[in-house]
C-alpha positions as CSV (number, residue, x, y, z in Angstrom):
1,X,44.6,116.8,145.2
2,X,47.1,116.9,147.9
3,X,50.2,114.2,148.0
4,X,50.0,113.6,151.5
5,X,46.2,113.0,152.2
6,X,45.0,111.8,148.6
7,X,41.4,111.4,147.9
8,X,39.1,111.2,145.3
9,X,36.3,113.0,144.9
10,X,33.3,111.4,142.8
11,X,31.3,114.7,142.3
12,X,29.8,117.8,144.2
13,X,28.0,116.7,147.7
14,X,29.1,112.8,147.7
15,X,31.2,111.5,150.2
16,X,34.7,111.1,149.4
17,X,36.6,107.3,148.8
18,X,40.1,107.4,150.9
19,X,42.6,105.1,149.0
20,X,44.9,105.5,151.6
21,X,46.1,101.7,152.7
22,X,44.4,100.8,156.0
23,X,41.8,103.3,155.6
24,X,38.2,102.7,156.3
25,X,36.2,102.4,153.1
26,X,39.4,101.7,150.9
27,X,40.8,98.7,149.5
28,X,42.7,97.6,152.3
29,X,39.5,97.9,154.7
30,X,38.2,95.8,152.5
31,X,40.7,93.2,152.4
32,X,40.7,92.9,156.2
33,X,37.3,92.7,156.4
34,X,37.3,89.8,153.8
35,X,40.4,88.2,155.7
36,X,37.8,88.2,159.0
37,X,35.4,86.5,157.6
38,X,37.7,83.8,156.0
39,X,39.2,83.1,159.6
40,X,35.9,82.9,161.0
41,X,34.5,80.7,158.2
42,X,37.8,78.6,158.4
43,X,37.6,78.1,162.6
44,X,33.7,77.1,161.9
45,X,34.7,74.3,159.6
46,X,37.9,73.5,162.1
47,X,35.5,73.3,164.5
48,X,33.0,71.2,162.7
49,X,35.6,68.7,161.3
50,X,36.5,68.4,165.1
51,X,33.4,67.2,166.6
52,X,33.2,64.9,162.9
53,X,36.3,63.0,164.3
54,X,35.3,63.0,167.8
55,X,31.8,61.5,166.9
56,X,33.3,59.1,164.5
57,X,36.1,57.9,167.0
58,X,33.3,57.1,169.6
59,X,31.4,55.2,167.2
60,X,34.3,53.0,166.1
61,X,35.4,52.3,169.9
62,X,33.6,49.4,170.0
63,X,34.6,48.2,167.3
64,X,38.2,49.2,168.2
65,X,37.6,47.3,171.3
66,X,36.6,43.9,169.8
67,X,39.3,43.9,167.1
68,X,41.8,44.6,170.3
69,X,39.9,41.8,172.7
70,X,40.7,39.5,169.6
71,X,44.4,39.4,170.3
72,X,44.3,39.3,174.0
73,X,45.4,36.7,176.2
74,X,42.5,34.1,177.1
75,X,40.6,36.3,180.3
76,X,42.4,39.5,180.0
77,X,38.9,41.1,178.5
78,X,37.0,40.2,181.2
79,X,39.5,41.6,183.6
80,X,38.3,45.1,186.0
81,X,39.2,47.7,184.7
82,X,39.1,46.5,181.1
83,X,42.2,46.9,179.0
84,X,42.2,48.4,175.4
85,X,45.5,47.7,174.3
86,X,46.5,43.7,174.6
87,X,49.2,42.8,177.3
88,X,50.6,39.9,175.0
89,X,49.3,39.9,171.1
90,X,48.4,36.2,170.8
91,X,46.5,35.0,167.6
92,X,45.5,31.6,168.8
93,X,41.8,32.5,169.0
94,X,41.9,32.3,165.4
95,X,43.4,29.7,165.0
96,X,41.0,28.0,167.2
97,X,38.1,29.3,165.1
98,X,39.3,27.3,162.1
99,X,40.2,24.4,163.6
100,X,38.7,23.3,166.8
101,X,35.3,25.0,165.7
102,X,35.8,24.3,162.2
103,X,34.7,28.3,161.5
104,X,35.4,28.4,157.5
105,X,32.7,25.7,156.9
106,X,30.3,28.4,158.6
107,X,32.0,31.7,156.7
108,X,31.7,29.5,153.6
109,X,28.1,29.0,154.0
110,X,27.2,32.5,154.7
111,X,29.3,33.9,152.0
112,X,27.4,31.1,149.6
113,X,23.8,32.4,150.5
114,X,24.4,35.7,150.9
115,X,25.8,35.9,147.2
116,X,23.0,33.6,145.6
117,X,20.4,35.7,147.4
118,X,22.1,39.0,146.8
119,X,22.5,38.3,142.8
120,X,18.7,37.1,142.8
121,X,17.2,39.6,144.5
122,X,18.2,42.1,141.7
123,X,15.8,40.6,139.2
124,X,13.5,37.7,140.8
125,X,10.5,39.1,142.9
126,X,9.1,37.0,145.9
127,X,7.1,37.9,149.3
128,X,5.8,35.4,151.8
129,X,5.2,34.9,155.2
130,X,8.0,33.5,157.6
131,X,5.1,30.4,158.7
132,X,3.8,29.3,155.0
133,X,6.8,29.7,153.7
134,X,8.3,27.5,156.3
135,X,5.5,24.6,155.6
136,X,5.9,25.3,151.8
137,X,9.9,24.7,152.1
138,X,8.7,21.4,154.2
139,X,6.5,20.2,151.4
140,X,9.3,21.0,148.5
141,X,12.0,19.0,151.0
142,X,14.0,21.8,151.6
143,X,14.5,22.3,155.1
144,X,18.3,22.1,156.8
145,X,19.3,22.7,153.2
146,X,20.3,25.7,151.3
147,X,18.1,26.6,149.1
148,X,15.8,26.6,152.3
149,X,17.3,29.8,153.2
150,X,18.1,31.0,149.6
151,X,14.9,30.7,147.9
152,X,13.0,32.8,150.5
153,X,15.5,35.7,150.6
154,X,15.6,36.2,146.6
155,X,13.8,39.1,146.3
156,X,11.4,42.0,148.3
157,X,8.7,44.3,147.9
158,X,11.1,47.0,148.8
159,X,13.4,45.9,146.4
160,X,10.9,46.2,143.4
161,X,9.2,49.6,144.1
162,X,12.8,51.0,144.4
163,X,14.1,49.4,141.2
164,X,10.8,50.4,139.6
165,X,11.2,54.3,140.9
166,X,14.4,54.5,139.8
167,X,13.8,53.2,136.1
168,X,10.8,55.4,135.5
169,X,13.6,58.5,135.7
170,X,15.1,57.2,132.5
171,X,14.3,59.3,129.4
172,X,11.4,57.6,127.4
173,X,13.7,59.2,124.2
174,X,16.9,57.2,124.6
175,X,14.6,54.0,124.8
176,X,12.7,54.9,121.7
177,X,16.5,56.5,120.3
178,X,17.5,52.2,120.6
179,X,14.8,51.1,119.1
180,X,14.6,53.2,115.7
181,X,18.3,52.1,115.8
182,X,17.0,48.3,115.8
183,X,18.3,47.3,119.1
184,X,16.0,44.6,120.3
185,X,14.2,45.1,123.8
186,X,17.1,42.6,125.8
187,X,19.7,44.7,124.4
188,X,17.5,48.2,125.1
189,X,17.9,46.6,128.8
190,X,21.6,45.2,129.1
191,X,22.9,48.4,127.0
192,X,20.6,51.4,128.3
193,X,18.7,50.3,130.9
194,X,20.8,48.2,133.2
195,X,23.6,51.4,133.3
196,X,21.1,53.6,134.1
197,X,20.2,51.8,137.1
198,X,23.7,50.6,138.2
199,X,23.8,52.8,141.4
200,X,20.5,51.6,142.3
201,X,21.6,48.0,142.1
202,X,24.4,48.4,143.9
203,X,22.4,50.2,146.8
204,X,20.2,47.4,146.6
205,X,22.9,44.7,146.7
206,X,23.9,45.8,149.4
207,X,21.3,46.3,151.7
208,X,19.9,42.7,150.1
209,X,23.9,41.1,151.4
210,X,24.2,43.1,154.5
211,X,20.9,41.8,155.4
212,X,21.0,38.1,154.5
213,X,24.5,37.7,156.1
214,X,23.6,39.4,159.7
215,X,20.2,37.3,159.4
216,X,19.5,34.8,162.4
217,X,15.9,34.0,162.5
218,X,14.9,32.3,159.0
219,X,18.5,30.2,159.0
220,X,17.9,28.7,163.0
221,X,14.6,27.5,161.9
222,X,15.7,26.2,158.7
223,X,19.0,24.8,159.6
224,X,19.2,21.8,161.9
225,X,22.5,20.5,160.3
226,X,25.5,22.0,162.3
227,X,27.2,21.3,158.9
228,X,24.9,24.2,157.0
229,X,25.4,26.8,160.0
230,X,26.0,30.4,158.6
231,X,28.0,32.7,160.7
232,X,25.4,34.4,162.9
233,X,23.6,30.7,164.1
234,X,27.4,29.4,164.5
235,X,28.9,32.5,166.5
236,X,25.0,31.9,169.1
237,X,26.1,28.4,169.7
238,X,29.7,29.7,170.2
239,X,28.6,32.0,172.6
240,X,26.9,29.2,174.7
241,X,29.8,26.8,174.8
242,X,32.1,28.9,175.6
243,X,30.6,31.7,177.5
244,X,33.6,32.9,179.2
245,X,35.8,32.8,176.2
246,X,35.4,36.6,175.5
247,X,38.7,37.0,173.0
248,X,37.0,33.7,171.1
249,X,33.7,35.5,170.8
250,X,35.6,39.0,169.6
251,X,37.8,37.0,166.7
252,X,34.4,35.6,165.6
253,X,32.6,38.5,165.6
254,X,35.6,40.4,163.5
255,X,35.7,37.0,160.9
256,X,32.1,38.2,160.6
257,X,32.5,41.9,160.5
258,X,35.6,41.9,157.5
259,X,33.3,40.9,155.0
260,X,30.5,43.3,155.3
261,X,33.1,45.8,155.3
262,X,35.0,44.9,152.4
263,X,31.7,44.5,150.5
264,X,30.7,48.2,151.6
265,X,34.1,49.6,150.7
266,X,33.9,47.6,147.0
267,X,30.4,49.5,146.0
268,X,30.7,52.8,148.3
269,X,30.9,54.5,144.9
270,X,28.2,53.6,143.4
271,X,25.5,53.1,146.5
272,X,26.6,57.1,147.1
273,X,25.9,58.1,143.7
274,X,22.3,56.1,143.7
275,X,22.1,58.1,147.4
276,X,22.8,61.0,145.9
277,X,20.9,60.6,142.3
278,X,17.7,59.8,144.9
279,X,18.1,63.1,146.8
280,X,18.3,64.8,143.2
281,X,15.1,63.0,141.9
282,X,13.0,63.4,144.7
């Protein structure tokens, strides 16, 4: 074997393997063939992450806008061309909403029914039609009240079937497991079932929250009492009074927006592990 061109030779009439660095076939060709197609796999996901935060950023310009508007000066948002960044920040428009048109009486009314119908819905099954149901809260005395809105909201079809899917994927062993170790059937269900079925919940709760605090319809035919107003109802009137108030509308609409968020952000974890757990299952 020479020193200056070393090779080695696996056996009679196979090809030689040059170990020589750099060479084709050796180590180093190997390397920098590996090397390639990292780079290339690394400027694919650089590329991907990049249209991620492009899509994202349009998606939130909206709602970059209206938390902007919020601080303008009263008229700037309606000027041509419209202005992102406030001229003057100014937080009178919420001030207004609190106390010229008294806004925390209508955040506390959404917050009440959306959590009573939320924390219902999880166990309390009900499904009727939007004009009996209306008659039936007339007969029971319960319109422009709050149960009127409540009662009606407790619980779904949808909400059942997915509880009930969900709960069939628990073992049938760990059930029969508590019960030969005396547990009666309540505490099978608070101590087995119920964390079985905790990301479930949450992904119930809140869809169920999401959806009774953006709802409209049911509350402005229930509701005739300005007092018992929840958020969406108040912020329609709003938008009729003052019409031309943009930066009024655009604090209300943010009031309305922070809680959603902050409920989505306090159970992400667990309505992405029943999202998740679902993908597995199905």
């Amino acid at each position: 074997m020479s020193r200056t061109n070393p090779r080695l030779v696996v056996g009679e009439g196979k090809s030689t393997y040059d170990y020589r660095p750099g060479a084709v076939g050796g180590p180093a060709g190997g390397r920098g063939r590996a090397d390639s197609a990292r780079a290339r796999r690394r400027g694919t996901q650089f590329l991907l992450y990049a249209l991620l935060i492009i899509g994202a950023l349009i998606a939130l310009m909206p709602m970059l806008w209206m938390l902007s508007a919020s601080f303008m000066p009263t008229g700037e948002a309606s000027t041509y061309p419209p202005h992102f960044i406030p001229s003057r920040i100014t937080f009178s428009h919420y001030a207004d909403l609190f106390t010229r048109l008294n806004l925390g009486r209508y955040l506390f009314n959404s917050a009440l029914i959306a959590v009573v119908v939320t924390a219902v819905s999880l166990v309390l099954p009900v499904q009727v039609a939007m004009l009996p149901l209306f008659l039936l809260m007339k007969n029971l005395h319960l319109i422009n009240t709050y149960w009127g809105v409540i009662i009606p909201g407790m619980a779904s079809i949808f909400g059942i079937f997915l509880i009930r899917q969900y709960a069939l994927s628990i073992p049938d062993d760990m059930l029969d497991a508590a019960r030969i170790d005396g547990a009666s059937e309540l505490r099978i269900y608070w101590s087995v079932v119920v964390p079985g079925i905790l990301p479930i919940l949450a992904t119930l709760a809140i869809w169920t929250f999401l959806a009774t605090w953006n709802d409209f319809m049911w509350p402005l035919i229930v509701l005739s009492d300005e007092a018992h107003y929840t958020l969406p109802v108040a912020l329609a009137n709003l938008s009729g009074e003052h019409v031309m108030d943009t930066e009024l509308m655009m604090a209300g609409s943010v009031l309305t927006v922070i809680p959603v968020l902050a409920v989505f952000l306090f159970l992400q974890r667990y309505y992405i592990q029943g999202v998740m757990a679902g993908s597995v299952k199905g």
